[in-house]
N, CA, C and O atoms as a CHARMM CRD file, in Angstrom:
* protein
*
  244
    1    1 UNK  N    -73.54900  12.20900  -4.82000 PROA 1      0.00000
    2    1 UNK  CA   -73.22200  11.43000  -5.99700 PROA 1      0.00000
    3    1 UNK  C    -71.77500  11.67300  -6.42500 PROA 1      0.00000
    4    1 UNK  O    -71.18700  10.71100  -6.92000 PROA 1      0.00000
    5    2 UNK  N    -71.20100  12.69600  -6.31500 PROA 2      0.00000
    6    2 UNK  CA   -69.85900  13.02400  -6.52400 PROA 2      0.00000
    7    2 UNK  C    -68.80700  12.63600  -5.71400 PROA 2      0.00000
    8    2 UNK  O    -67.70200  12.17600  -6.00200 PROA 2      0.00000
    9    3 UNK  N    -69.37100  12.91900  -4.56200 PROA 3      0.00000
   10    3 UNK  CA   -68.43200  11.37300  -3.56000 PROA 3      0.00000
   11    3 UNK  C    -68.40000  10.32900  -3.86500 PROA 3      0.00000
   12    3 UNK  O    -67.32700   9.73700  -3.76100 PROA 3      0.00000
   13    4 UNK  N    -69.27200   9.81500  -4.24800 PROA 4      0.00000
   14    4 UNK  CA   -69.58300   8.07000  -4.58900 PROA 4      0.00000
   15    4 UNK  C    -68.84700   8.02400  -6.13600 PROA 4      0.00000
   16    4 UNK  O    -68.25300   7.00000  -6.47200 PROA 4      0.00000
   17    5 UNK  N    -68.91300   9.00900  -6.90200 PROA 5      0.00000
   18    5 UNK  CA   -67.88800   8.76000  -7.95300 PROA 5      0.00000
   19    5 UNK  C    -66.70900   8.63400  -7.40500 PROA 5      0.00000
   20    5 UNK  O    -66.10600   7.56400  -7.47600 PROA 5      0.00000
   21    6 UNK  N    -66.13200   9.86100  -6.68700 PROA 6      0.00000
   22    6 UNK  CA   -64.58600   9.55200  -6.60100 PROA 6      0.00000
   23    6 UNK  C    -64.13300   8.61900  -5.81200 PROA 6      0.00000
   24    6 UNK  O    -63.02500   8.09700  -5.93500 PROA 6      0.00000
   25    7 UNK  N    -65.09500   8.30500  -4.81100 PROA 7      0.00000
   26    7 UNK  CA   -64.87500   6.82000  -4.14700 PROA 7      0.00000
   27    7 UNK  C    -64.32100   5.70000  -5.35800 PROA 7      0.00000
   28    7 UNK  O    -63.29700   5.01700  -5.32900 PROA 7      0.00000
   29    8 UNK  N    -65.40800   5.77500  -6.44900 PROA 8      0.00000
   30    8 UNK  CA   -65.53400   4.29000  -6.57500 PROA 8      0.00000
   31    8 UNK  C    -64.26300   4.40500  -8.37300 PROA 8      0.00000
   32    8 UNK  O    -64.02400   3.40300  -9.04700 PROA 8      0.00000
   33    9 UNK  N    -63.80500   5.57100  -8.65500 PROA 9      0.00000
   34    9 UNK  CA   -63.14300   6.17600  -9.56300 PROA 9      0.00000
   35    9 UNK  C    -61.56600   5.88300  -8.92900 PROA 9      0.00000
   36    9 UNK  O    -60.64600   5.59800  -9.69600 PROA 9      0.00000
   37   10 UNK  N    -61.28600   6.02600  -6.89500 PROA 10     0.00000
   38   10 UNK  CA   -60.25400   5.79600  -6.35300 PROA 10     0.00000
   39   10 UNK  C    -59.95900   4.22600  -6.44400 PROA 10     0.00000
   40   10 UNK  O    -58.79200   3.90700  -6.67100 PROA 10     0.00000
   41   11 UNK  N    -60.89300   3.24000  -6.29100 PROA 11     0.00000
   42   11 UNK  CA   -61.15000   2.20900  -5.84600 PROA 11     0.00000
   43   11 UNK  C    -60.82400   1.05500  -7.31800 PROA 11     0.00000
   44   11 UNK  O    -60.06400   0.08800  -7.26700 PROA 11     0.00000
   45   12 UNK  N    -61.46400   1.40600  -8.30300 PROA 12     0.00000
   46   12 UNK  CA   -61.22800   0.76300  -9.65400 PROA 12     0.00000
   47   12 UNK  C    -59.38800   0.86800 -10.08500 PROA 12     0.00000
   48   12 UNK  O    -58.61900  -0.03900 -10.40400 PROA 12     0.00000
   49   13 UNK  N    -59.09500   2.66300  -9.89500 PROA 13     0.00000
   50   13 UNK  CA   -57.37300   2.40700 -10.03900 PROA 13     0.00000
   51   13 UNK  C    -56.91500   1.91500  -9.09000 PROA 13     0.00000
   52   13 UNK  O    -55.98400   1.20300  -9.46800 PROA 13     0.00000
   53   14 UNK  N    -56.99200   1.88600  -8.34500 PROA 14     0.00000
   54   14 UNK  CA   -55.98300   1.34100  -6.86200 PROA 14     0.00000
   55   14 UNK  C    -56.53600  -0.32800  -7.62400 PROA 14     0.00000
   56   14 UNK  O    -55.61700  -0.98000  -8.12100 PROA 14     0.00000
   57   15 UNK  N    -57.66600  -0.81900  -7.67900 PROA 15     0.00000
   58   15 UNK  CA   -57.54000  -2.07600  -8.27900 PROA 15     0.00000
   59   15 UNK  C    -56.90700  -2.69800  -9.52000 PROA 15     0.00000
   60   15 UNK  O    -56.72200  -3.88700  -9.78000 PROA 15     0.00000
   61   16 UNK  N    -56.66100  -1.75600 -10.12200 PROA 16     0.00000
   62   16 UNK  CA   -56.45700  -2.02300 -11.26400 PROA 16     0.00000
   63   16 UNK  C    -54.84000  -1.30500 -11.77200 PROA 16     0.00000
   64   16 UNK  O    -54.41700  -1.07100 -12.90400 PROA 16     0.00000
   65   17 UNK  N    -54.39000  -1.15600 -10.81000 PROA 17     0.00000
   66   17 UNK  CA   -53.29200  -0.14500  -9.97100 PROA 17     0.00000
   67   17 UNK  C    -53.06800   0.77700 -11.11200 PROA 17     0.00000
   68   17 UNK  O    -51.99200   0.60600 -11.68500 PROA 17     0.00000
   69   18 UNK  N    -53.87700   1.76600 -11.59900 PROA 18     0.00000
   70   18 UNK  CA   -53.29700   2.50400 -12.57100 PROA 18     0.00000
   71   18 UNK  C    -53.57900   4.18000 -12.17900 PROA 18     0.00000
   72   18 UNK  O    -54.22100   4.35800 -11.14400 PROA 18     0.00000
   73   19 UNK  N    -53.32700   4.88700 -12.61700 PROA 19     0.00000
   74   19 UNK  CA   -53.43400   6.46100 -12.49200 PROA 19     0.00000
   75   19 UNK  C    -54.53000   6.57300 -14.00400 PROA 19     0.00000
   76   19 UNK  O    -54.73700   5.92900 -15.03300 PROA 19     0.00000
   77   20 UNK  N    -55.17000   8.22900 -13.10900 PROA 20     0.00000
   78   20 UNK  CA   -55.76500   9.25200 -14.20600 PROA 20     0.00000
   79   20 UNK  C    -57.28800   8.59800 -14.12900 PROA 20     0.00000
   80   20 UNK  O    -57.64500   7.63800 -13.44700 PROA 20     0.00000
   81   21 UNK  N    -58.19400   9.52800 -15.17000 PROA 21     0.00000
   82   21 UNK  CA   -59.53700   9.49000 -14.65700 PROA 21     0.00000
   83   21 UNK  C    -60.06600   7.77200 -15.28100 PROA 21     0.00000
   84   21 UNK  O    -59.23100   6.98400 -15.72600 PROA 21     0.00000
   85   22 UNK  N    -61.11000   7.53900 -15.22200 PROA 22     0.00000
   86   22 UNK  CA   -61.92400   6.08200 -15.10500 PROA 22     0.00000
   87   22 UNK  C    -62.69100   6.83900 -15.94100 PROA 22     0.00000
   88   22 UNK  O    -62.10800   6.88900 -17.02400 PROA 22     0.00000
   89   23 UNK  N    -63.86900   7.54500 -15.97300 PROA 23     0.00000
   90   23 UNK  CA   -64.63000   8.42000 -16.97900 PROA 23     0.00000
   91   23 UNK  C    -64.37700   9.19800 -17.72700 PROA 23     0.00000
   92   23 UNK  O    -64.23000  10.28800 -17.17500 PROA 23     0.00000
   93   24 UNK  N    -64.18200   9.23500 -19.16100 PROA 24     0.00000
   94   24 UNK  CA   -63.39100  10.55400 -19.90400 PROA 24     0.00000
   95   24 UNK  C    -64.25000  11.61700 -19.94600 PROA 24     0.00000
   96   24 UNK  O    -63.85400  12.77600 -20.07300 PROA 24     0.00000
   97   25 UNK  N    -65.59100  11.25100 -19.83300 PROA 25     0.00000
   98   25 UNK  CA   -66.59600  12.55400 -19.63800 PROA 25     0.00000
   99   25 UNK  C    -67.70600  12.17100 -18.53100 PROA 25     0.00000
  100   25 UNK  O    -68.14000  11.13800 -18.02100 PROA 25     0.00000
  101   26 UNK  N    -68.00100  13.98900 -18.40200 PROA 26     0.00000
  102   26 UNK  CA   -68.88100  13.73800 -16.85200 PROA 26     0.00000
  103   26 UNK  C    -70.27400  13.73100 -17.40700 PROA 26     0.00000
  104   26 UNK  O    -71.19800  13.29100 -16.72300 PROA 26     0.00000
  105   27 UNK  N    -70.48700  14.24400 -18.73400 PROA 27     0.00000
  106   27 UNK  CA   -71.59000  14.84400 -19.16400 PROA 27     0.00000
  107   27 UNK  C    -71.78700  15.10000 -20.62600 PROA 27     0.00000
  108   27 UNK  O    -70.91800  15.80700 -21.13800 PROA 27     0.00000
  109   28 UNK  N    -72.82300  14.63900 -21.46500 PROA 28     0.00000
  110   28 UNK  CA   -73.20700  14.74900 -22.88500 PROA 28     0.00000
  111   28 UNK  C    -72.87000  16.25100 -23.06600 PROA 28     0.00000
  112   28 UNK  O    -73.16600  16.95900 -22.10300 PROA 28     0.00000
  113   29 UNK  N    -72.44000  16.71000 -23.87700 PROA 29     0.00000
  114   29 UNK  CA   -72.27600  18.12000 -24.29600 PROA 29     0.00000
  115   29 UNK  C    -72.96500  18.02600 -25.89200 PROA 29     0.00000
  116   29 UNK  O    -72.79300  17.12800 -26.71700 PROA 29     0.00000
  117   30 UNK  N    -73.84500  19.33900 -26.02600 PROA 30     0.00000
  118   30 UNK  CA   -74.45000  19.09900 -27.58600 PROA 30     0.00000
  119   30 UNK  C    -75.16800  20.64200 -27.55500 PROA 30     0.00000
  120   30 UNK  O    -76.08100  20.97700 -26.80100 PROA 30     0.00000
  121   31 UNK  N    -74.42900  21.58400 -28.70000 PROA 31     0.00000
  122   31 UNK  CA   -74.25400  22.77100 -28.90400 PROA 31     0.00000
  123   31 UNK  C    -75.83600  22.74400 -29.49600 PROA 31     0.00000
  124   31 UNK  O    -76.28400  21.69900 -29.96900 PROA 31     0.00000
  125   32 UNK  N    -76.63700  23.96100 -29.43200 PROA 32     0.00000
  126   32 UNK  CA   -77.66700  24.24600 -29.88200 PROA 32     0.00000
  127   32 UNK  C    -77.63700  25.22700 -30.80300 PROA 32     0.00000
  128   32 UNK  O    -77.42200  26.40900 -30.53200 PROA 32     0.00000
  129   33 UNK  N    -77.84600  24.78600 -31.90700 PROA 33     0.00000
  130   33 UNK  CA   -78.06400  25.25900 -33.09100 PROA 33     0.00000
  131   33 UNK  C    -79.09100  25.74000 -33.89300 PROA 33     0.00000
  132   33 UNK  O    -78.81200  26.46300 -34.85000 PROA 33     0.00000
  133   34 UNK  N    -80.27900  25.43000 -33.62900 PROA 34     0.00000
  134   34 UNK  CA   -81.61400  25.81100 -34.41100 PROA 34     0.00000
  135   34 UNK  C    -82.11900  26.38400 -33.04800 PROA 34     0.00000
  136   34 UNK  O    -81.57400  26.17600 -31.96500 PROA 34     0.00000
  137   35 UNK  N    -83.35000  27.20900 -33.27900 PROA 35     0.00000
  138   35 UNK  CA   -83.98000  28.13200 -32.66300 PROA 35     0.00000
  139   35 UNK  C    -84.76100  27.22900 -31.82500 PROA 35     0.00000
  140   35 UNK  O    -84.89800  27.35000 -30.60700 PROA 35     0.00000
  141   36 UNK  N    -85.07500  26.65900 -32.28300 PROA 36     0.00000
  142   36 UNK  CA   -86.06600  25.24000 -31.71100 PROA 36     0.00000
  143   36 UNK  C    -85.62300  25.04200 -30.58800 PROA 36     0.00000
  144   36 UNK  O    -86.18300  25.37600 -29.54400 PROA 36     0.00000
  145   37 UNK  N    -84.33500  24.35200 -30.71000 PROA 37     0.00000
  146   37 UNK  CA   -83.15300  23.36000 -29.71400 PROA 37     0.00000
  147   37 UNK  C    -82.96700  24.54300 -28.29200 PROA 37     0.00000
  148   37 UNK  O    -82.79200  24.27400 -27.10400 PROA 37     0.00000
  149   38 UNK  N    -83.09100  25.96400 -29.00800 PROA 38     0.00000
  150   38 UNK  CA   -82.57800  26.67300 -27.45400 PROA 38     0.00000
  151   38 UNK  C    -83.79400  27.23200 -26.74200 PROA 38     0.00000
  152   38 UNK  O    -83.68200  27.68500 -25.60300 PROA 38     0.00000
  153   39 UNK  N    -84.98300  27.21200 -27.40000 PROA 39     0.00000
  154   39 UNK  CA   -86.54500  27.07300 -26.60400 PROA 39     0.00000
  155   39 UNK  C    -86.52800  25.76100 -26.05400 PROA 39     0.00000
  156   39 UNK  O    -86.43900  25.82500 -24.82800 PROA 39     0.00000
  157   40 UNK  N    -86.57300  24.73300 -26.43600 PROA 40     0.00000
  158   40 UNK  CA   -86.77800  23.86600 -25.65400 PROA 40     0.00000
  159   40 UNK  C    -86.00800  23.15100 -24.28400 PROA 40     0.00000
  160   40 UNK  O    -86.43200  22.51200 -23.32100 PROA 40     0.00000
  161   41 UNK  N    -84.49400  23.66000 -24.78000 PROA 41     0.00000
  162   41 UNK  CA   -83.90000  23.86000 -23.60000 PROA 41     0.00000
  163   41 UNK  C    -84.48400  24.50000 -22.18000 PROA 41     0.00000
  164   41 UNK  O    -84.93200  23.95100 -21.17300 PROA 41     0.00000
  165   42 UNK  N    -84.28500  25.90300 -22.53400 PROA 42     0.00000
  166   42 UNK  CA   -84.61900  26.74700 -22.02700 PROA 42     0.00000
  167   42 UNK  C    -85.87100  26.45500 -21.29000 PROA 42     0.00000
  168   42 UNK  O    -85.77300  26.40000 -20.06400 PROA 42     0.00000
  169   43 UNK  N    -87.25700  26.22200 -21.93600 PROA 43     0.00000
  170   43 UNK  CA   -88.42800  25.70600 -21.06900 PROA 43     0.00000
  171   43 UNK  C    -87.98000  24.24000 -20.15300 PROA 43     0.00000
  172   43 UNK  O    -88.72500  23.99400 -19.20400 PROA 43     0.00000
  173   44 UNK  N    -86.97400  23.40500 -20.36100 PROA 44     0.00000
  174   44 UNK  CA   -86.81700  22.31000 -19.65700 PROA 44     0.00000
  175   44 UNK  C    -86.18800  22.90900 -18.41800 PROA 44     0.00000
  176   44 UNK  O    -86.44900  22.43900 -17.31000 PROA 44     0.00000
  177   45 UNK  N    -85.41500  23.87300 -18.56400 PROA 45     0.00000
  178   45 UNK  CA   -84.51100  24.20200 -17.66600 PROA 45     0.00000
  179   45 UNK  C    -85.16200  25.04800 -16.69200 PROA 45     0.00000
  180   45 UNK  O    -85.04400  25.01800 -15.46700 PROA 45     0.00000
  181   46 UNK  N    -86.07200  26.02800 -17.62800 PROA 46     0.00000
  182   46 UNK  CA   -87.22900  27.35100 -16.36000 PROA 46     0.00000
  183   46 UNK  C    -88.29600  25.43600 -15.55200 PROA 46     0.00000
  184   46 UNK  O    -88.40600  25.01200 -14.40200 PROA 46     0.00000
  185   47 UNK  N    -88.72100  24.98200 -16.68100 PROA 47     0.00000
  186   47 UNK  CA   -90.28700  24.49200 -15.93400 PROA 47     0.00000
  187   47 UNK  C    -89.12700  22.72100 -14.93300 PROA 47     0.00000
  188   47 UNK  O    -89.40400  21.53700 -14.74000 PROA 47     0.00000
  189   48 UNK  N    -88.37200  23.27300 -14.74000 PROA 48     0.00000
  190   48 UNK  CA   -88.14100  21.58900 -14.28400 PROA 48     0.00000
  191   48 UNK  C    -88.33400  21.65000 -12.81100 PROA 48     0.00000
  192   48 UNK  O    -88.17200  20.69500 -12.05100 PROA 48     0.00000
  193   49 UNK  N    -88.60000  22.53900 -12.55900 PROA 49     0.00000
  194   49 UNK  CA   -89.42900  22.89700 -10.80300 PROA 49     0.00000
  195   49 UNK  C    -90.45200  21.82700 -11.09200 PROA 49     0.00000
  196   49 UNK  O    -90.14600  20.75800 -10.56300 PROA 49     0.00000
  197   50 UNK  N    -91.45500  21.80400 -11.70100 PROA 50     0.00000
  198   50 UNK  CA   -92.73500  21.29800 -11.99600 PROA 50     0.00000
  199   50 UNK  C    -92.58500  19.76500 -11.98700 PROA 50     0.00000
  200   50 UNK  O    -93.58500  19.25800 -11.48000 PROA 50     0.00000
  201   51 UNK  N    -91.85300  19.03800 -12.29900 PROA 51     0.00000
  202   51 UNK  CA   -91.90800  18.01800 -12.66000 PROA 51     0.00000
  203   51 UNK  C    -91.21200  17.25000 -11.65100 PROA 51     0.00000
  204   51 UNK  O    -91.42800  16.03900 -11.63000 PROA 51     0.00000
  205   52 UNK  N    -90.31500  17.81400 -10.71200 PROA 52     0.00000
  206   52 UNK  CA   -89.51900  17.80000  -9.84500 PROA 52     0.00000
  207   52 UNK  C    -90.15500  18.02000  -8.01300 PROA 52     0.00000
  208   52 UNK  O    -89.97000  17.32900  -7.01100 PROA 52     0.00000
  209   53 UNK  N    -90.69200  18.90100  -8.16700 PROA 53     0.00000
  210   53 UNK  CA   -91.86200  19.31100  -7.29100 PROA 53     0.00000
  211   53 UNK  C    -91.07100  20.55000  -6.26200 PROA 53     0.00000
  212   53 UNK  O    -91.68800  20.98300  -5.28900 PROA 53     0.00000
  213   54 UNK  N    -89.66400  21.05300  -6.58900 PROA 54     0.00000
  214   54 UNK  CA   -89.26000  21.99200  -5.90700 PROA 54     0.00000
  215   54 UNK  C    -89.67000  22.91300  -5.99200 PROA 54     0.00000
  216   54 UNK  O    -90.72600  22.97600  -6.62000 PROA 54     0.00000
  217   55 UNK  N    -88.96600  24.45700  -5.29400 PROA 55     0.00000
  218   55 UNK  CA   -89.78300  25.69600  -4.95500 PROA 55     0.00000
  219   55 UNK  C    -88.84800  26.22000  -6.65700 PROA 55     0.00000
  220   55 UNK  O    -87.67600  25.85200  -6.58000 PROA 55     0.00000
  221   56 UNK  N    -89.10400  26.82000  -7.79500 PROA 56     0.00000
  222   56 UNK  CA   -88.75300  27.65500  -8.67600 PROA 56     0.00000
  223   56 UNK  C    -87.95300  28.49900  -8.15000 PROA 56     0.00000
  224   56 UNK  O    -87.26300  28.84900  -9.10800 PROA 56     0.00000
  225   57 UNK  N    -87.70400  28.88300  -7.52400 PROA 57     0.00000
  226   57 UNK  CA   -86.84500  30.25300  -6.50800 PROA 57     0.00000
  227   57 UNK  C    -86.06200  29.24600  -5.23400 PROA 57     0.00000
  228   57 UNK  O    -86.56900  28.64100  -4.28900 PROA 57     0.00000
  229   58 UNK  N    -84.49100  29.38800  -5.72200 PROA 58     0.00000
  230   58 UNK  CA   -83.93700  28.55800  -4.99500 PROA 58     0.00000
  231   58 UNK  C    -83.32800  29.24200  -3.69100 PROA 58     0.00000
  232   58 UNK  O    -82.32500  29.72300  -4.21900 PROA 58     0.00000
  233   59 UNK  N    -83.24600  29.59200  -2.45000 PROA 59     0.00000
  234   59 UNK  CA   -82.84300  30.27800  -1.59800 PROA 59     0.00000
  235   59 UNK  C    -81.47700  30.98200  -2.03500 PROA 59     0.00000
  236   59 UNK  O    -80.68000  30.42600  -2.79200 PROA 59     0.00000
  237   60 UNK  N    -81.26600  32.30800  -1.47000 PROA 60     0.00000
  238   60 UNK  CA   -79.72400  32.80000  -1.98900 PROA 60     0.00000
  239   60 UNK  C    -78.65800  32.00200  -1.04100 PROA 60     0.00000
  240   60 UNK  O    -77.62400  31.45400  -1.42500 PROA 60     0.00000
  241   61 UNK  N    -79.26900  32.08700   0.56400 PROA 61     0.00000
  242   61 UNK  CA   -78.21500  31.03400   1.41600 PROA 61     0.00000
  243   61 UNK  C    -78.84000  30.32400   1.82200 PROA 61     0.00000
  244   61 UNK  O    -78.37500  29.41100   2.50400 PROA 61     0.00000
């Protein structure tokens, strides 16, 4: 997917003949503040094996 961005990130300036990025952000950023917000993180982030169907334990190499 990160190839296919900068592919298509090269492809829009060269069309549009201009320099510098096409996306100003790669990703929502949103600070967690209540106790709530960093449990539920946190369980999205441990249980997303589950929902995903990968192994929880990702190989070291």
């Amino acid at each position: 997917m990160r190839g296919l961005a900068i592919r298509l990130a090269r492809a829009i300036n060269r069309g549009l003949t201009r320099r510098g990025p096409v996306w100003k952000e790669r990703y929502h950023a949103h600070a967690l503040t209540r106790p709530r917000e960093v449990r539920n993180a946190l369980l999205y982030v441990l249980m997303n094996h589950r929902k995903h169907g990968a192994s929880p334990i990702a190989p070291s190499c």
